[in-house]
C-alpha positions as CSV (number, residue, x, y, z in Angstrom):
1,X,0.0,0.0,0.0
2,X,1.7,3.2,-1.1
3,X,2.0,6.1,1.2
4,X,3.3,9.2,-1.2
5,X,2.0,11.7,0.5
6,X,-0.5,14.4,-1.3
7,X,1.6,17.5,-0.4
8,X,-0.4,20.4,-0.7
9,X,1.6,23.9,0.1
10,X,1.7,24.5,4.0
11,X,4.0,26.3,6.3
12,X,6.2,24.7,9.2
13,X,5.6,21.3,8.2
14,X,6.5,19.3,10.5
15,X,9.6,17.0,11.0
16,X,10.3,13.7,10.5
17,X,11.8,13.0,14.2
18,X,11.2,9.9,16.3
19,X,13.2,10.6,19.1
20,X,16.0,8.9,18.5
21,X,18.9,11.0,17.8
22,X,21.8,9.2,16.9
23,X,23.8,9.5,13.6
24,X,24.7,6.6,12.0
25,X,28.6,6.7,12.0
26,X,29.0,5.0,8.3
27,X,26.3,7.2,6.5
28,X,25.8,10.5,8.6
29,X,22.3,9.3,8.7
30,X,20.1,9.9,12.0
31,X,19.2,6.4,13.3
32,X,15.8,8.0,13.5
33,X,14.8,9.8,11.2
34,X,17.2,9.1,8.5
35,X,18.4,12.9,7.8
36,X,22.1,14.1,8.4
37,X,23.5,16.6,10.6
38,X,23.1,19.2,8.0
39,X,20.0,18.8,7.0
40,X,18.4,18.2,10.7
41,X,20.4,21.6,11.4
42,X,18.8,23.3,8.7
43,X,15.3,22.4,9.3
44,X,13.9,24.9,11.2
45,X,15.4,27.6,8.1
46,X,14.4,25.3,5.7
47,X,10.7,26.5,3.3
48,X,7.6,23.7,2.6
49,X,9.5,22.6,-1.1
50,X,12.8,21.8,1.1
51,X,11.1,19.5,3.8
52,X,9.5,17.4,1.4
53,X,12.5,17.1,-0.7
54,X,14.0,16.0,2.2
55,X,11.3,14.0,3.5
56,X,11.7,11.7,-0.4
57,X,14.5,10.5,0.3
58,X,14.4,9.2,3.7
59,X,12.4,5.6,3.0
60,X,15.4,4.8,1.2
61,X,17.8,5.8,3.6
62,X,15.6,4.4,6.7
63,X,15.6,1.3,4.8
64,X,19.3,0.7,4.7
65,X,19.6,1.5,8.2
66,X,17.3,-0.9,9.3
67,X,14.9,1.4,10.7
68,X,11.4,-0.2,11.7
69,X,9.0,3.7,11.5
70,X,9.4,6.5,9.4
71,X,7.6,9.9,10.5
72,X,5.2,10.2,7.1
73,X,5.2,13.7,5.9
74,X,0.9,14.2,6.0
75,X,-0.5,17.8,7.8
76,X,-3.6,17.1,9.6
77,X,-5.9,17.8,6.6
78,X,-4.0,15.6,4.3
79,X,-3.9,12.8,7.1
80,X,-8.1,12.8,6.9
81,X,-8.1,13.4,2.9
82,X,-5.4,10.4,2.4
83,X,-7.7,8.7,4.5
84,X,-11.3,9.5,3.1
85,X,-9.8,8.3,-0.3
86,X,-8.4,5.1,1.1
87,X,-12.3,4.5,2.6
88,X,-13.8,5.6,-0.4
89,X,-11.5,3.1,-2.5
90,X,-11.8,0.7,-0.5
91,X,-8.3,0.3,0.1
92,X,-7.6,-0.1,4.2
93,X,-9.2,-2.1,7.5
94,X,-8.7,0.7,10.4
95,X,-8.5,0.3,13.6
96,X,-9.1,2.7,16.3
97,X,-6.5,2.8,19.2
98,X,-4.9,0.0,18.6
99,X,-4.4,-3.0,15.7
100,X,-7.4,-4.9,15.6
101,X,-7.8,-8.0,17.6
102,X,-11.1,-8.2,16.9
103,X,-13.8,-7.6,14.7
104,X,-15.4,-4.9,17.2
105,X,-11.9,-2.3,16.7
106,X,-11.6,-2.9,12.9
107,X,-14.0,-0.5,10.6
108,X,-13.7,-2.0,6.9
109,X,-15.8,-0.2,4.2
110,X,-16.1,-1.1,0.6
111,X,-16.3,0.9,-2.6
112,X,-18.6,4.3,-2.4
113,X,-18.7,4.3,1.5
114,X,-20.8,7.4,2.6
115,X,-18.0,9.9,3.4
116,X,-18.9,13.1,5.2
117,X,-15.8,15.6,4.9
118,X,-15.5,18.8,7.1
119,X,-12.7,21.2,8.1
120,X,-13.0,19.5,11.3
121,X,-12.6,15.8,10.2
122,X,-14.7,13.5,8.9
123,X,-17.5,10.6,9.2
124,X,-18.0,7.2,7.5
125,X,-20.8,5.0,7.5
126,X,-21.0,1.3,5.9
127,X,-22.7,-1.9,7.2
128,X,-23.6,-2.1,10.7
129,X,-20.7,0.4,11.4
130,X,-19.7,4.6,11.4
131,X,-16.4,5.7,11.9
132,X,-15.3,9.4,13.2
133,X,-11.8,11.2,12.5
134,X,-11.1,14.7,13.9
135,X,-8.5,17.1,12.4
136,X,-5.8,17.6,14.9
137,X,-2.6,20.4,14.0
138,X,-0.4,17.7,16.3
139,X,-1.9,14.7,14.3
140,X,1.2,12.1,12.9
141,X,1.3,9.4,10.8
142,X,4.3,6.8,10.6
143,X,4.3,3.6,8.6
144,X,6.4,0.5,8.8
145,X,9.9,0.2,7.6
146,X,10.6,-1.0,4.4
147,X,6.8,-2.6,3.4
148,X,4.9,1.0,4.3
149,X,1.6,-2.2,4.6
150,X,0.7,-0.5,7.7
151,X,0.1,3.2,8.6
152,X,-0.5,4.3,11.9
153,X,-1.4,7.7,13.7
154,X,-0.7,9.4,17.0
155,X,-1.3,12.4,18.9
156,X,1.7,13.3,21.5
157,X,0.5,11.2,25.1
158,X,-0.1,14.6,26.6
159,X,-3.4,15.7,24.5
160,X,-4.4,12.0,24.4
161,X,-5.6,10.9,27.7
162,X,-9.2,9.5,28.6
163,X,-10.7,9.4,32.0
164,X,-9.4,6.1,33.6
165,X,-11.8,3.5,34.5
166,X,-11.5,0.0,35.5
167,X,-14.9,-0.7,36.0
168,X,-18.4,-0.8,34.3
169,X,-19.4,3.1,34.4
170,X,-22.4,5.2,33.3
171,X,-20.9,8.3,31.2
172,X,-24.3,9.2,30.6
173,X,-25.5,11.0,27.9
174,X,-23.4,10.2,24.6
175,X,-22.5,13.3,23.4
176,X,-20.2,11.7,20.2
177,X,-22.6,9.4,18.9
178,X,-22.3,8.6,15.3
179,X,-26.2,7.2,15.2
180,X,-28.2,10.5,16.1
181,X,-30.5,10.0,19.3
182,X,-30.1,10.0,22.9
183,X,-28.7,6.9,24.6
184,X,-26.6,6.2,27.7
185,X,-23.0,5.0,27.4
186,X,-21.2,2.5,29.6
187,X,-17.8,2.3,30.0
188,X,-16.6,-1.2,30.1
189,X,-12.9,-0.5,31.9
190,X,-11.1,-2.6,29.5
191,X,-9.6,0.0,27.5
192,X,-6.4,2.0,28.5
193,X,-5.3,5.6,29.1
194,X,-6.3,6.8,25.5
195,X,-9.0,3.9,24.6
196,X,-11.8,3.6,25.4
197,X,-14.4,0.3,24.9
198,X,-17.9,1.1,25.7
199,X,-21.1,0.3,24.8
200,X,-24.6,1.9,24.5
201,X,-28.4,0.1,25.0
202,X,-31.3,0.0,22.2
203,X,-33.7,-0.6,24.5
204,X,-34.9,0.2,28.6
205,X,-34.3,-3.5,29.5
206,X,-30.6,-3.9,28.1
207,X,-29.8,-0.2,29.8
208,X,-31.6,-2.1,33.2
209,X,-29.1,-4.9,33.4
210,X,-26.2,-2.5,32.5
211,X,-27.2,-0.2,35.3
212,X,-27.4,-3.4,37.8
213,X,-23.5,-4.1,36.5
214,X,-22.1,-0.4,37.5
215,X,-19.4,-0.9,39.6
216,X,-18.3,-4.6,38.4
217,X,-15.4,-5.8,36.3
218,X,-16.2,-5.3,32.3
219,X,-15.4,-9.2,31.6
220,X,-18.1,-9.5,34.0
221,X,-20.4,-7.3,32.7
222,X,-19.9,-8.8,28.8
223,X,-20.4,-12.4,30.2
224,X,-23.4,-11.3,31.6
225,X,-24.6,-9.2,28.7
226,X,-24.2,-12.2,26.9
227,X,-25.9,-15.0,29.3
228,X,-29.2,-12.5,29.6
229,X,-29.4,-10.6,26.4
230,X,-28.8,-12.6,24.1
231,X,-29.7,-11.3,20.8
232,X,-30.5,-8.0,21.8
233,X,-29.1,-5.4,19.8
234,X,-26.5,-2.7,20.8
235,X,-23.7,-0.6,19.7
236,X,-20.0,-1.5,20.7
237,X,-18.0,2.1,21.0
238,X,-14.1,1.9,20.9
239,X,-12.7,5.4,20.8
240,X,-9.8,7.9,21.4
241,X,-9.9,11.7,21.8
242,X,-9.6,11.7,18.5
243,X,-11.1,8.8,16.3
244,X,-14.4,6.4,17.6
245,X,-15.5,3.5,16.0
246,X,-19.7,2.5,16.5
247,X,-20.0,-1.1,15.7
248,X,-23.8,-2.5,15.7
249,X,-24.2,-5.9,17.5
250,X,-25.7,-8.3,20.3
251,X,-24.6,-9.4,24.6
252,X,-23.9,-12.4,22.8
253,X,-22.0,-11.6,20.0
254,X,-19.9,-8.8,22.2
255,X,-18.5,-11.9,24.1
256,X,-17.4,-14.1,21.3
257,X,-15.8,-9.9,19.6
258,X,-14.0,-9.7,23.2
259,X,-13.2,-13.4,23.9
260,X,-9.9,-14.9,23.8
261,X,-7.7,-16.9,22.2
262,X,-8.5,-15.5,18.6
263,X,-8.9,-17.1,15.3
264,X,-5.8,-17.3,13.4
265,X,-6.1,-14.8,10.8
266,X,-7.9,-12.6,12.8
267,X,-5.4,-10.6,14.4
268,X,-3.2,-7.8,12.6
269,X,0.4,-8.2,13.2
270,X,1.9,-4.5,14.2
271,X,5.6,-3.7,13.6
272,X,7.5,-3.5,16.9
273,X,7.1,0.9,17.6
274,X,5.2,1.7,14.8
275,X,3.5,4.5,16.8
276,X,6.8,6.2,18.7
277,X,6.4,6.2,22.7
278,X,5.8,9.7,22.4
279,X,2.5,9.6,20.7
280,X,-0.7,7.6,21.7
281,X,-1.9,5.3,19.1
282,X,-5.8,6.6,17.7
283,X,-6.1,4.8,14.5
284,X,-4.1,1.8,12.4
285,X,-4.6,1.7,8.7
286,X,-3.8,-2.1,7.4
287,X,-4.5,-4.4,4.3
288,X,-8.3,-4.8,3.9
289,X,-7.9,-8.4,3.6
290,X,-8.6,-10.5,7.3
């Protein structure tokens, strides 16, 4: 999957830096991000036509070194275009906070998706699912070293953090949702410090049973969901501050989405740092086949 980036004049584009700043003695080349001494000197002088010039050569030369992520060159805006074109092609699974283990964190729409574009992100609907990316200034993307199969983005950790919970919790309202209409949303606990995995009731009786499992472990709560709702529809929510993913299904399906071991085939295999330890992972961008 190619990632030449759609460079559309900015100022201050960013640079291509991982945090690791070593030069590599036989080339010159930063073990990071693949520019020399000059050149990393010379950035901050440096105009929009000079960056990417710069920014071409370096799959080449993070390639030779060995490298495993390159910094992609994308603003925020081109980030969400690249990506409403890959949706609207057809082109990429994605996966919101981290690679998809499941079916429940990987959005996959085919050719025409419904794409709604707006200076502020954009929303995507197909089968049974909606997917929501904001347009952040701070907003990276990286890909893997040398295959570029996988793109992933991140926002630095400081502007990424969600609420922690490590138990079922009423949210309330859901302000985000991708669906229209009013609906409680329960936090399940079994997300992280910049995911969250939630869900959110169709009906009074499913929203009574969550409200009786407030308080207890989510693998409780989805076991439970599953033993005495059976079929009974609801949405699945896994989101960042950033990206959320609405995925219709059932109690019982949600266990066998959340259950363990998986399927072979079924889980995405992530090249070791592809998201630097500076930034928080809020959406993967992989092969559309499972």
């Amino acid at each position: 999957m190619s990632v030449a980036a759609a460079a559309a004049p900015v100022t201050n584009r960013h640079s291509p830096c991982i945090g690791v700043c070593r030069l590599d003695a036989p080339t010159g080349w930063c073990e990071g991000c693949g520019r020399t001494g000059v050149e990393i000197a010379g950035w901050v002088d440096a105009d929009d036509a000079r960056r990417l010039n710069i920014f071409s050569d370096l799959p080449e030369r993070l390639t030779r070194l060995g490298a495993e992520t390159r910094v992609l060159p994308w603003t925020g805006g081109e980030i969400v275009d690249m990506i409403a074109r890959r949706i609207a092609a057809g082109q990429c699974r994605w996966s919101v906070g981290r690679p998809s283990t499941a079916r429940i964190l990987s959005f996959h729409a085919g050719h025409g998706a419904a794409i709604e574009r707006s200076p502020t992100g954009l929303v995507t609907r197909s089968a049974g699912q909606a997917l929501a990316l904001g347009q952040h200034d701070k907003l990276r993307g990286f890909a893997d070293v040398p295959d570029d199969r996988m793109i992933g983005l991140g926002l630095p950790m400081g502007r990424a953090a969600i609420p922690p919970v490590n138990v079922v919790t009423d949210l309330g309202a859901d302000a985000r949702t991708l669906e229209g209409g009013v609906g409680h949303l329960y936090d399940l606990g079994l997300g992280g410090p910049t995911l969250r995995l939630a869900i959110r009731p169709h009906d009074a009786g499913m929203a009574a049973v969550l409200d009786g499992l407030v308080g207890q472990p989510g693998d409780v709560a989805v076991s439970t969901l599953a033993a005495h709702t059976g079929d009974a529809p609801l949405v699945a929510v896994a989101e960042t501050v950033l990206t959320r993913l609405e995925t219709r299904t059932s109690g019982r399906e949600l266990a066998h989405l959340l259950a363990g071991p998986l399927a072979t085939g079924s889980r995405v295999a992530t090249p070791d740092g592809l998201v630097p330890a500076w930034a928080a992972p809020m959406l993967f961008g992989h092969p559309a086949t499972d």
